[in-house]
mmCIF file of the C-alpha atoms, coordinates in Angstrom:
data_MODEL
# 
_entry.id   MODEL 
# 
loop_
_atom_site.group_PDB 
_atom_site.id 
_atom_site.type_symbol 
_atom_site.label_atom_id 
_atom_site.label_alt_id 
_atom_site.label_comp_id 
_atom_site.label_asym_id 
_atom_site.label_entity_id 
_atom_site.label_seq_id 
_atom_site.pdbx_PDB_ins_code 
_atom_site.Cartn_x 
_atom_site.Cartn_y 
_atom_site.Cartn_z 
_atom_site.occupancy 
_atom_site.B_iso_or_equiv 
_atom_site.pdbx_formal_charge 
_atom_site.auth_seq_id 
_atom_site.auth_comp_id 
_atom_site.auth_asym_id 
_atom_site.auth_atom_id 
_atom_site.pdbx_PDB_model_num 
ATOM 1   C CA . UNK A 1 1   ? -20.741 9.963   -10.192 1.00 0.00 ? 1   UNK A CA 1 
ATOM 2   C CA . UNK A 1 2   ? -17.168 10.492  -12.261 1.00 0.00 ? 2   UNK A CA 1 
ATOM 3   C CA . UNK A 1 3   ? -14.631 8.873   -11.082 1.00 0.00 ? 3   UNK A CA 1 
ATOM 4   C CA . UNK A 1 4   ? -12.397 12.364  -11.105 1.00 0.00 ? 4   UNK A CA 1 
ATOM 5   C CA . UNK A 1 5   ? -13.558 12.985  -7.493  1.00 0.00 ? 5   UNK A CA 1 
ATOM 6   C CA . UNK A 1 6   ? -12.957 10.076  -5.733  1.00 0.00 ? 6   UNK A CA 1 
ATOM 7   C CA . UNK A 1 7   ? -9.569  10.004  -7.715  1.00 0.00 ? 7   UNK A CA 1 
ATOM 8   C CA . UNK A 1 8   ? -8.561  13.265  -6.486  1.00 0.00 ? 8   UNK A CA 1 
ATOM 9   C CA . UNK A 1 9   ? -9.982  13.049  -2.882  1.00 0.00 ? 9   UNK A CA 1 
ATOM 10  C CA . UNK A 1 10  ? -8.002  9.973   -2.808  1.00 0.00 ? 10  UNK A CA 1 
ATOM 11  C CA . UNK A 1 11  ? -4.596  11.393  -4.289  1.00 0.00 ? 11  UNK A CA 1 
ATOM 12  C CA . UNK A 1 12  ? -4.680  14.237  -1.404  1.00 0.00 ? 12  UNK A CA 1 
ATOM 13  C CA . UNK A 1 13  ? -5.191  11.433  1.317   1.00 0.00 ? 13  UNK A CA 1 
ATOM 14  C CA . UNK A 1 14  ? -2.083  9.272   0.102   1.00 0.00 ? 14  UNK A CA 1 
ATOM 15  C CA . UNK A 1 15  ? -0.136  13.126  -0.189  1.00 0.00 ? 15  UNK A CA 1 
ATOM 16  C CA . UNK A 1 16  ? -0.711  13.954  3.583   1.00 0.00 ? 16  UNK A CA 1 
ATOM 17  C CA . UNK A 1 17  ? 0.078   10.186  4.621   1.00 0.00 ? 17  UNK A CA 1 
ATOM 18  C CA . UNK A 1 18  ? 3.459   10.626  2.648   1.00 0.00 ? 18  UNK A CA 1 
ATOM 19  C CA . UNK A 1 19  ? 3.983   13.748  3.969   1.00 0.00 ? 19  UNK A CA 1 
ATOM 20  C CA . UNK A 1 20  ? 3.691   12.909  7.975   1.00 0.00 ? 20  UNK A CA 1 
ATOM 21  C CA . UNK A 1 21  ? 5.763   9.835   7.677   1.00 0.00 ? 21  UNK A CA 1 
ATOM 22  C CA . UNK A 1 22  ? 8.594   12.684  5.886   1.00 0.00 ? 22  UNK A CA 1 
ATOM 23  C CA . UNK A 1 23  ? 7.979   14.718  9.054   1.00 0.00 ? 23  UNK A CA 1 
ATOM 24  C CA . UNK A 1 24  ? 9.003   12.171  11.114  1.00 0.00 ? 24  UNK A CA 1 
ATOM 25  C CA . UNK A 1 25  ? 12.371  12.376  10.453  1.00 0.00 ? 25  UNK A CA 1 
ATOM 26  C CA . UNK A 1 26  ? 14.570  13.541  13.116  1.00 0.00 ? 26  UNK A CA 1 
ATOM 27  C CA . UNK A 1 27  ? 17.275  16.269  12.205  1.00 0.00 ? 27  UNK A CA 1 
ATOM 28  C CA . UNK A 1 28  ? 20.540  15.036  13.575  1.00 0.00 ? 28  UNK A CA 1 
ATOM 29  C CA . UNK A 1 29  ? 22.281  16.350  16.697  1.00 0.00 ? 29  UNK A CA 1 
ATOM 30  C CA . UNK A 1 30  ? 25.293  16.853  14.320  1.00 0.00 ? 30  UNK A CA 1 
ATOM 31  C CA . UNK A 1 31  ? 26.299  18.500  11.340  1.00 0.00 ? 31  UNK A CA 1 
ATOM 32  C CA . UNK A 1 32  ? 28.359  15.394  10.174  1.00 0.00 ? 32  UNK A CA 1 
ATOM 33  C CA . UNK A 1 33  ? 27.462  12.378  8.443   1.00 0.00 ? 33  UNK A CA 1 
ATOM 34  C CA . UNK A 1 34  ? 27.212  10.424  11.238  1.00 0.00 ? 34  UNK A CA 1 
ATOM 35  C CA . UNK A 1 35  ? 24.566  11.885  13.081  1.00 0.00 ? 35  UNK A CA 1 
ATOM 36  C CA . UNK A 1 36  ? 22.302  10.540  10.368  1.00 0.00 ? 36  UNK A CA 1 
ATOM 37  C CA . UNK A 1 37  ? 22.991  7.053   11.522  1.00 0.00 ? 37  UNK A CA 1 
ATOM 38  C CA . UNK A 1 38  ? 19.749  8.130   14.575  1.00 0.00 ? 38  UNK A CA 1 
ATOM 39  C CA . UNK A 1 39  ? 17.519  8.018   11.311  1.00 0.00 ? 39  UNK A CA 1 
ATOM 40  C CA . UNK A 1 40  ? 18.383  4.905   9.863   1.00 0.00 ? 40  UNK A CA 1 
ATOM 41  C CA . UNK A 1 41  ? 16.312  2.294   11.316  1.00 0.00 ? 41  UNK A CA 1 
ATOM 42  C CA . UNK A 1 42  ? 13.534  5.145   10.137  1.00 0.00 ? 42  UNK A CA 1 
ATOM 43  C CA . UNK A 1 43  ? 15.062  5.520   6.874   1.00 0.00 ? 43  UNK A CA 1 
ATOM 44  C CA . UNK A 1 44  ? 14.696  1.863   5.847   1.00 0.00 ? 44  UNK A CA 1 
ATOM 45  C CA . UNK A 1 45  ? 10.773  1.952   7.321   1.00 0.00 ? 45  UNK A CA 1 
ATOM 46  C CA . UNK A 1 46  ? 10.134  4.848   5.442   1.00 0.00 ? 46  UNK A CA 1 
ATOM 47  C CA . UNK A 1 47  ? 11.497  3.617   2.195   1.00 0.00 ? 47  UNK A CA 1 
ATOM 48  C CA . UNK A 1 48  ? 9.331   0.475   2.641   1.00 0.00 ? 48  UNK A CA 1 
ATOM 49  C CA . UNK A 1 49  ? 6.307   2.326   3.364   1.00 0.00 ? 49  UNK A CA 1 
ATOM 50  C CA . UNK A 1 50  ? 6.599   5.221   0.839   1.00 0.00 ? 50  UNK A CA 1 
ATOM 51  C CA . UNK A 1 51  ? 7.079   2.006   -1.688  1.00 0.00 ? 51  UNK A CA 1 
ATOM 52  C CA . UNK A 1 52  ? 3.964   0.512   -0.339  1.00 0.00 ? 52  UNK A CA 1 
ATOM 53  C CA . UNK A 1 53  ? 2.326   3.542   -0.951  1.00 0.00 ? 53  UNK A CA 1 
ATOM 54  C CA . UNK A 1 54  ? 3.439   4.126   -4.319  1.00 0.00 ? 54  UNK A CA 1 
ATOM 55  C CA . UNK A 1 55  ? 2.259   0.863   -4.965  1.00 0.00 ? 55  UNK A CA 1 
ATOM 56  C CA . UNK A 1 56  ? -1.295  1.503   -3.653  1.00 0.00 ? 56  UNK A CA 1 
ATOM 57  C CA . UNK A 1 57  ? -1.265  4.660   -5.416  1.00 0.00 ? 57  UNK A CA 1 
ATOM 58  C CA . UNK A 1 58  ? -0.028  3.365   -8.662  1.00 0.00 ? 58  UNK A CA 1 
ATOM 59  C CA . UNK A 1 59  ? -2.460  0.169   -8.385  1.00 0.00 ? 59  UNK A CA 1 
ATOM 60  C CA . UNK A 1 60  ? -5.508  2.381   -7.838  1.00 0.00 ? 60  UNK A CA 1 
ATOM 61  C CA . UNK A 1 61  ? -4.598  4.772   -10.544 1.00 0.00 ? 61  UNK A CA 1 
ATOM 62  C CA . UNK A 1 62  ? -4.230  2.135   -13.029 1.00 0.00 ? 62  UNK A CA 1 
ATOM 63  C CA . UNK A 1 63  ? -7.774  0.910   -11.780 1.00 0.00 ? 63  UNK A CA 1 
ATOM 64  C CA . UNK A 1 64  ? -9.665  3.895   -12.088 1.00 0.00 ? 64  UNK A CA 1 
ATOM 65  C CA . UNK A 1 65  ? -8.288  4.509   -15.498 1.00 0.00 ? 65  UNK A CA 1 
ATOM 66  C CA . UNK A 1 66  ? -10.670 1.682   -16.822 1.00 0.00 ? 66  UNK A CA 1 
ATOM 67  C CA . UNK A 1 67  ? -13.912 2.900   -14.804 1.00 0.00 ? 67  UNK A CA 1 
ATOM 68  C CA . UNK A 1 68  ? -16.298 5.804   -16.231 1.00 0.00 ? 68  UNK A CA 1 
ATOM 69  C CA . UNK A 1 69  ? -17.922 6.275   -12.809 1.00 0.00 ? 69  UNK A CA 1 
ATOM 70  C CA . UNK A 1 70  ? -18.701 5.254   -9.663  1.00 0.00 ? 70  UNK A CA 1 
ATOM 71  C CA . UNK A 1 71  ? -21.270 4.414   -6.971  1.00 0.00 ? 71  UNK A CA 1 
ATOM 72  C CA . UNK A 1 72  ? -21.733 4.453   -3.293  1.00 0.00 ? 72  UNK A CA 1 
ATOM 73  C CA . UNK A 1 73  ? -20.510 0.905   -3.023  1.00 0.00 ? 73  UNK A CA 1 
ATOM 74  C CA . UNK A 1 74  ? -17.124 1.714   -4.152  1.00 0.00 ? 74  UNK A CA 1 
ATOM 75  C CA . UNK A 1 75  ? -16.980 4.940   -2.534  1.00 0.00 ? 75  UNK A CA 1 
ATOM 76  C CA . UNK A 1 76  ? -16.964 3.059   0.688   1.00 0.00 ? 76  UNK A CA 1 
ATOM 77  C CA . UNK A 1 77  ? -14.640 0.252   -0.527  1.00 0.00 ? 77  UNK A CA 1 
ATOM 78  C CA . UNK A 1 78  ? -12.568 3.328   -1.386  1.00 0.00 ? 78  UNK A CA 1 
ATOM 79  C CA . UNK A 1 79  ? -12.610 5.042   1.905   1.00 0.00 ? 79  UNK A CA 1 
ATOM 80  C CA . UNK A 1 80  ? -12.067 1.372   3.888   1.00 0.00 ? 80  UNK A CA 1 
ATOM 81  C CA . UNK A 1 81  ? -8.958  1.391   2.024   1.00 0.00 ? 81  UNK A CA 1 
ATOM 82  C CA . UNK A 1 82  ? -7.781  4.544   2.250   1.00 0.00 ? 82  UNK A CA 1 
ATOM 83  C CA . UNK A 1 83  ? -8.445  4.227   6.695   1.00 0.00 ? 83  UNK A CA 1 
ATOM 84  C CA . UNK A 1 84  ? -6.023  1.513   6.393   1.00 0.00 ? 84  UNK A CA 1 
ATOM 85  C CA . UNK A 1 85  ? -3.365  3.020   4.160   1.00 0.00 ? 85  UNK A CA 1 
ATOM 86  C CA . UNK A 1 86  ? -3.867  6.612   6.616   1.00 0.00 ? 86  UNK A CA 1 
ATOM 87  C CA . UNK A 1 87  ? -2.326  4.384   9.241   1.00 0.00 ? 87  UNK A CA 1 
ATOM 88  C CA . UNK A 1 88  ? 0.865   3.615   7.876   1.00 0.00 ? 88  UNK A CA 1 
ATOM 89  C CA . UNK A 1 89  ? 2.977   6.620   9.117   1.00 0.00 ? 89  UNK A CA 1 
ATOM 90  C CA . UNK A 1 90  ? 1.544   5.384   12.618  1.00 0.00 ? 90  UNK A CA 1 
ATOM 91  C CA . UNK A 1 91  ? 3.271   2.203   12.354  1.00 0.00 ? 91  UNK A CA 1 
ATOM 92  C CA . UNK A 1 92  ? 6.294   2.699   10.412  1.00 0.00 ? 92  UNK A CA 1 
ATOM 93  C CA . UNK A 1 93  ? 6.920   5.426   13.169  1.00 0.00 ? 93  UNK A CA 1 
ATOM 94  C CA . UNK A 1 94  ? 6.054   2.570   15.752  1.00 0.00 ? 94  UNK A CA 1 
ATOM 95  C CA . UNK A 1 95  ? 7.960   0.039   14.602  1.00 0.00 ? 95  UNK A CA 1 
ATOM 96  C CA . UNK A 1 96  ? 10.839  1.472   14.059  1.00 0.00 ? 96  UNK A CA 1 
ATOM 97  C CA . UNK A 1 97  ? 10.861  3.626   17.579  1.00 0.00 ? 97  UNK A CA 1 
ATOM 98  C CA . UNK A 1 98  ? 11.180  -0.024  19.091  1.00 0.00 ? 98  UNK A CA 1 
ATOM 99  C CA . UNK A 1 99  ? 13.073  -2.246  16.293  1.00 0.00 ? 99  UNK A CA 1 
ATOM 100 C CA . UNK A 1 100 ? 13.086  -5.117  16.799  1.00 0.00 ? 100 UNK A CA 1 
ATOM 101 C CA . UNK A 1 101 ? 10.670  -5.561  18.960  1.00 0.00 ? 101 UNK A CA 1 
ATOM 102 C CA . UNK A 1 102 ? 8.084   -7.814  18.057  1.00 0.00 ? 102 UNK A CA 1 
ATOM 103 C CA . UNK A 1 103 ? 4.744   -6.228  18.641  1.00 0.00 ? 103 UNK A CA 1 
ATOM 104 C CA . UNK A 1 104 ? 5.395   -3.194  16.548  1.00 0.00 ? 104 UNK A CA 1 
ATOM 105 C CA . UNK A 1 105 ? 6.644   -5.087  13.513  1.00 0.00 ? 105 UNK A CA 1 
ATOM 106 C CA . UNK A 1 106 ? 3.876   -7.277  14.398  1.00 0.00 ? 106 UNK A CA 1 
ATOM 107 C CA . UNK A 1 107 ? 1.290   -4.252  14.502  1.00 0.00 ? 107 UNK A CA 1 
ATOM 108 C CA . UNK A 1 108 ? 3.179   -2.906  10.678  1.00 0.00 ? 108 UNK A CA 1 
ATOM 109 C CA . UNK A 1 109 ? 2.705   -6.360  8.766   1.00 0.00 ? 109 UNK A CA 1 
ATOM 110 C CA . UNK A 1 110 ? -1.330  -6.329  10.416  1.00 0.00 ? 110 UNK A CA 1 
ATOM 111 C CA . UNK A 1 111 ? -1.859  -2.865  8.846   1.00 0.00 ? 111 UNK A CA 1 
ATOM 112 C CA . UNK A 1 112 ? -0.199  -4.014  5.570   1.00 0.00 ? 112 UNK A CA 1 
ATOM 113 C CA . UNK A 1 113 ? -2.386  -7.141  5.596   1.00 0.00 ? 113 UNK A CA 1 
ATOM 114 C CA . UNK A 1 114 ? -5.379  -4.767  6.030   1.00 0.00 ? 114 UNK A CA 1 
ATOM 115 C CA . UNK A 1 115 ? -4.719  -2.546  3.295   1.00 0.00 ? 115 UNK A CA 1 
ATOM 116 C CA . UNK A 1 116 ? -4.247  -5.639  1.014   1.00 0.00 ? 116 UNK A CA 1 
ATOM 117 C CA . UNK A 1 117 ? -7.452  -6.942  2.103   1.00 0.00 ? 117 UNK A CA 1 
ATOM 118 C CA . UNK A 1 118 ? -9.366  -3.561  1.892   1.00 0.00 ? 118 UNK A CA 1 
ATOM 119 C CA . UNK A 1 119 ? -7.589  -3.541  -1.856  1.00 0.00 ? 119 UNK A CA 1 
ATOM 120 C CA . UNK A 1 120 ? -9.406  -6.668  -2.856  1.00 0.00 ? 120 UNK A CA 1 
ATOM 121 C CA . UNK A 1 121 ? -12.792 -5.664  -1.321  1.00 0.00 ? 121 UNK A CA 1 
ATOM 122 C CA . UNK A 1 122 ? -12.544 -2.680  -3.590  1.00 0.00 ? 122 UNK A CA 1 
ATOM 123 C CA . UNK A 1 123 ? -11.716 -4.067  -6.918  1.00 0.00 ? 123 UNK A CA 1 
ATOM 124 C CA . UNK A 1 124 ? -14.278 -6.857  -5.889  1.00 0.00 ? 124 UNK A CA 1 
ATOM 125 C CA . UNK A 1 125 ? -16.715 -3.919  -5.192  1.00 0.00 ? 125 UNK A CA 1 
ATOM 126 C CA . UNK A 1 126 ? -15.155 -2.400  -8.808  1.00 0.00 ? 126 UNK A CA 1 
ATOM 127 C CA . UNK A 1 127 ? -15.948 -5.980  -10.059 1.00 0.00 ? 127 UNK A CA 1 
ATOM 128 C CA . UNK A 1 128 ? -19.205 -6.129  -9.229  1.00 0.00 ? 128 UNK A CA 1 
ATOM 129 C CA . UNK A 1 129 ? -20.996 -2.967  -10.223 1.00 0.00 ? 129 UNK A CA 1 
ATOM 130 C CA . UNK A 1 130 ? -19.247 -2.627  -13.863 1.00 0.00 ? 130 UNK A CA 1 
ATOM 131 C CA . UNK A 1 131 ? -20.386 -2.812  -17.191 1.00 0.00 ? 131 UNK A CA 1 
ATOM 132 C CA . UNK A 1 132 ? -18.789 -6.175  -19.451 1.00 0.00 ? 132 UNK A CA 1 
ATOM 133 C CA . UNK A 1 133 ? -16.829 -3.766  -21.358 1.00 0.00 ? 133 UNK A CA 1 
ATOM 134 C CA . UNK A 1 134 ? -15.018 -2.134  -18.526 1.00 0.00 ? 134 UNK A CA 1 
ATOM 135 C CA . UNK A 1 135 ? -14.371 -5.096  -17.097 1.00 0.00 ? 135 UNK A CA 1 
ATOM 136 C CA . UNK A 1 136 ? -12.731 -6.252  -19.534 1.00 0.00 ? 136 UNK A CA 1 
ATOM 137 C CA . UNK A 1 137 ? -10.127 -3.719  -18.425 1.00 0.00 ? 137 UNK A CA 1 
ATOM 138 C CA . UNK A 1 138 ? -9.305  -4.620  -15.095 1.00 0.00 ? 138 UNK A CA 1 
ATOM 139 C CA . UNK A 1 139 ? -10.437 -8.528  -14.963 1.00 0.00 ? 139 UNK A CA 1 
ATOM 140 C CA . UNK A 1 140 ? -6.494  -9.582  -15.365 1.00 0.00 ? 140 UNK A CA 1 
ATOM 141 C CA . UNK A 1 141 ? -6.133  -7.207  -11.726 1.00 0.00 ? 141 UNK A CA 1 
ATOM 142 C CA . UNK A 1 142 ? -3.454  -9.506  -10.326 1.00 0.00 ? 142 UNK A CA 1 
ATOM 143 C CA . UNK A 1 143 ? -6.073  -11.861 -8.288  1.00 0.00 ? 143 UNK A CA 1 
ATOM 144 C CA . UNK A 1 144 ? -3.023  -14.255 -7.640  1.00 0.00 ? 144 UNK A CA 1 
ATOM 145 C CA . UNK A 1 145 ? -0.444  -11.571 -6.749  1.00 0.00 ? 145 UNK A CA 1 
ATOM 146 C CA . UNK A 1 146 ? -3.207  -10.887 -3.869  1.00 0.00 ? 146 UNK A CA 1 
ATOM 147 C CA . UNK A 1 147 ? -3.477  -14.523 -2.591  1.00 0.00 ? 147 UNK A CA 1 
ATOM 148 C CA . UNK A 1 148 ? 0.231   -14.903 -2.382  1.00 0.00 ? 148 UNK A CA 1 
ATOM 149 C CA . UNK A 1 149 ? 0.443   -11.525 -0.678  1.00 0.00 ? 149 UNK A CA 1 
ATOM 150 C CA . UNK A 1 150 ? -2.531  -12.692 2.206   1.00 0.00 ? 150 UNK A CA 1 
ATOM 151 C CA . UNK A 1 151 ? -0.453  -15.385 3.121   1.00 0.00 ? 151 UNK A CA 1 
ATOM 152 C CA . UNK A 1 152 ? 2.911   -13.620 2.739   1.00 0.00 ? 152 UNK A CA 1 
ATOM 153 C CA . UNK A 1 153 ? 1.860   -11.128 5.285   1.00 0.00 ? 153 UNK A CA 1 
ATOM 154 C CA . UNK A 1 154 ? 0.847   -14.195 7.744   1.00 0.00 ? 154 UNK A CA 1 
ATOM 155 C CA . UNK A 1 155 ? 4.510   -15.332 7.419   1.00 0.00 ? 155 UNK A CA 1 
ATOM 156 C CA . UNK A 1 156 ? 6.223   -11.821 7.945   1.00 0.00 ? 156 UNK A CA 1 
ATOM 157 C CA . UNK A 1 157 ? 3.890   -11.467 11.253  1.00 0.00 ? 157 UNK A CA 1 
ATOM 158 C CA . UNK A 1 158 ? 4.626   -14.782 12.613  1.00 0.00 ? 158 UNK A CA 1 
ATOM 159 C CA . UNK A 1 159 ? 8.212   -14.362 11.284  1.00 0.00 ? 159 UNK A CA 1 
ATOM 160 C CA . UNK A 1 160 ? 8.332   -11.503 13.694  1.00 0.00 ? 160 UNK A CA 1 
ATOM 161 C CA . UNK A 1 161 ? 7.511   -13.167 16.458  1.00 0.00 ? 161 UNK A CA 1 
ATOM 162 C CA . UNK A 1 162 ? 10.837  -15.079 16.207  1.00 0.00 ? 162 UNK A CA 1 
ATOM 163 C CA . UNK A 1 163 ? 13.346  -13.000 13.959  1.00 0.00 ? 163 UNK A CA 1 
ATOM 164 C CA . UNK A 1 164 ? 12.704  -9.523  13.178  1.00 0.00 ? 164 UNK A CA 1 
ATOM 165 C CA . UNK A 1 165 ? 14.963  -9.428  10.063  1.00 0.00 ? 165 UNK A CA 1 
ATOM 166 C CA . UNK A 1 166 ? 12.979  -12.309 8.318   1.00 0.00 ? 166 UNK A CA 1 
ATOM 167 C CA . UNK A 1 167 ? 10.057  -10.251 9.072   1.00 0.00 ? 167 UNK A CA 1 
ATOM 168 C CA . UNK A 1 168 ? 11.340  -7.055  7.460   1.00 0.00 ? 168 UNK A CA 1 
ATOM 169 C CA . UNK A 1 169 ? 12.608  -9.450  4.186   1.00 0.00 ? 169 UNK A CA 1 
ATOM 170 C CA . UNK A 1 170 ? 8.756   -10.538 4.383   1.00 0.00 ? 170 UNK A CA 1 
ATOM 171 C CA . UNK A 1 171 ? 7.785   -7.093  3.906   1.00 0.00 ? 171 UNK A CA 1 
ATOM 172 C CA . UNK A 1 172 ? 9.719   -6.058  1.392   1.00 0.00 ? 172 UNK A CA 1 
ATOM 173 C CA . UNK A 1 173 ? 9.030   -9.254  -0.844  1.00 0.00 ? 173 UNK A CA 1 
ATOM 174 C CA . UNK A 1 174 ? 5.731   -8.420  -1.132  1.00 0.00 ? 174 UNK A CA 1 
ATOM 175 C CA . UNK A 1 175 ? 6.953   -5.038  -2.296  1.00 0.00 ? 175 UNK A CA 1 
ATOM 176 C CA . UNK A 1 176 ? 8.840   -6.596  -4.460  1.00 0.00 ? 176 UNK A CA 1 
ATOM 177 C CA . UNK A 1 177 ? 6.056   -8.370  -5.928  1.00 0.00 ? 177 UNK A CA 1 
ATOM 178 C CA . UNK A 1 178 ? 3.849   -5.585  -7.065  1.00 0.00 ? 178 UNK A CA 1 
ATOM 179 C CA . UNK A 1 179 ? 6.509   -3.631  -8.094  1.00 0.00 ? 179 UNK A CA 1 
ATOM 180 C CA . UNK A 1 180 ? 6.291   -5.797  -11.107 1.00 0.00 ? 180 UNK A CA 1 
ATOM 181 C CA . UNK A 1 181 ? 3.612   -4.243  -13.272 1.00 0.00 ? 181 UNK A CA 1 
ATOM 182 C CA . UNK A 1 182 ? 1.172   -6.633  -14.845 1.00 0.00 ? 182 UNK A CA 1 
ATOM 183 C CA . UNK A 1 183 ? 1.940   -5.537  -18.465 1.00 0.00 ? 183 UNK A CA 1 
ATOM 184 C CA . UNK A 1 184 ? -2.026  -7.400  -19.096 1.00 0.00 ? 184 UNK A CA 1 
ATOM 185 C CA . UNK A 1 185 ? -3.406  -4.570  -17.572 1.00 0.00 ? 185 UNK A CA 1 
ATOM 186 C CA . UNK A 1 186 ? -1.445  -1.282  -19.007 1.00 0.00 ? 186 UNK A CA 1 
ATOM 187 C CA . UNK A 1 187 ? -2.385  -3.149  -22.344 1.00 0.00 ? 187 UNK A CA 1 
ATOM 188 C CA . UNK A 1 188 ? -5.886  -3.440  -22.176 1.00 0.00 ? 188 UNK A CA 1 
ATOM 189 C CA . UNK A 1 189 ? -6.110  0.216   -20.514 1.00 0.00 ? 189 UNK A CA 1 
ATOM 190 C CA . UNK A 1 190 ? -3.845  1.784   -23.433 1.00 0.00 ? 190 UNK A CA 1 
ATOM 191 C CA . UNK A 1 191 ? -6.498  -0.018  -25.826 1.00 0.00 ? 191 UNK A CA 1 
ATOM 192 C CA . UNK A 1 192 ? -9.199  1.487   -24.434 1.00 0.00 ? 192 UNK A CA 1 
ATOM 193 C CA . UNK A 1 193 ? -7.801  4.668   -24.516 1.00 0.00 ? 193 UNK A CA 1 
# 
């Protein structure tokens, strides 16, 4: 199967999940300025989570660039992912109803873990059912940016079991982190194309 499918399946998934977490957002009980302050704690989880999901998006677009098509395998590691990432407007909503409490920020780095795992499972899938010469495309995908990330998302969920701010800086270090594109990559995709 081409890989234009799954791709476009996949781009109207991450549009709705972007577009409940936008819903969320209370309108003020004010006209002025200051009756956006109600929205802030939001505002700062939905910046971190629309960045995540940029991220995801970005990561798997680059991805599927190198691949000519695609079998059930991946079409499964593609779904797993996408459950996680679907429920991220759950718990930014969550956790920021109850910042800080600990459970719901908790709950957000566990779902952010479990999209990062589901994102190795399907590049390992992607991995393991390509031709050399695609590979050769996406073998430089960031294998230690993922380790560091794993364990980075232990330390912001047992951060917030004792300070909720550490937790949040947890979270958005890892953001941080793939924000950085791996230039390998974009080159090896730009000489294929």
């Amino acid at each position: 199967m081409k890989t234009n499918r799954l791709e476009a399946f996949s781009d109207g998934v991450l549009a709705i999940v972007i577009t409940i977490m936008v819903l969320e957002f209370k309108i003020p009980e004010t006209p002025h300025l200051s009756g956006l302050y109600g929205n802030f704690v939001y505002f700062i989880s939905y910046l971190l989570s629309f960045v995540y999901l940029a991220i995801y998006w970005n990561n798997h677009h680059h991805i599927f660039q190198a691949l000519e098509k695609v079998n059930g395998r991946i079409l499964w590691a593609n779904m797993h992912l996408l459950f996680w990432l679907s429920l991220i407007p759950f718990a930014t909503q969550w956790g920021s109803h109850y910042f800080p409490a600990k459970e719901p920020l908790m709950f957000y780095g566990c779902i952010l873990l479990m999209c990062s795992i589901a994102s190795i499972l399907l590049i390992y899938t992607i991995k393991k059912s390509q031709p050399p010469e695609i590979l050769e495309a996406i073998k430089e995908s960031k294998n230690y940016k993922s380790l560091i990330s794993l364990g980075l998302y232990l330390v912001g969920i047992i951060a917030a079991i004792y300070n909720h701010w550490l937790a949040v800086a947890v979270y958005f270090i890892i953001a941080v982190l793939w924000i950085i594109p791996n230039k390998k990559i974009e080159e090896k995709l730009n000489q294929k194309h």
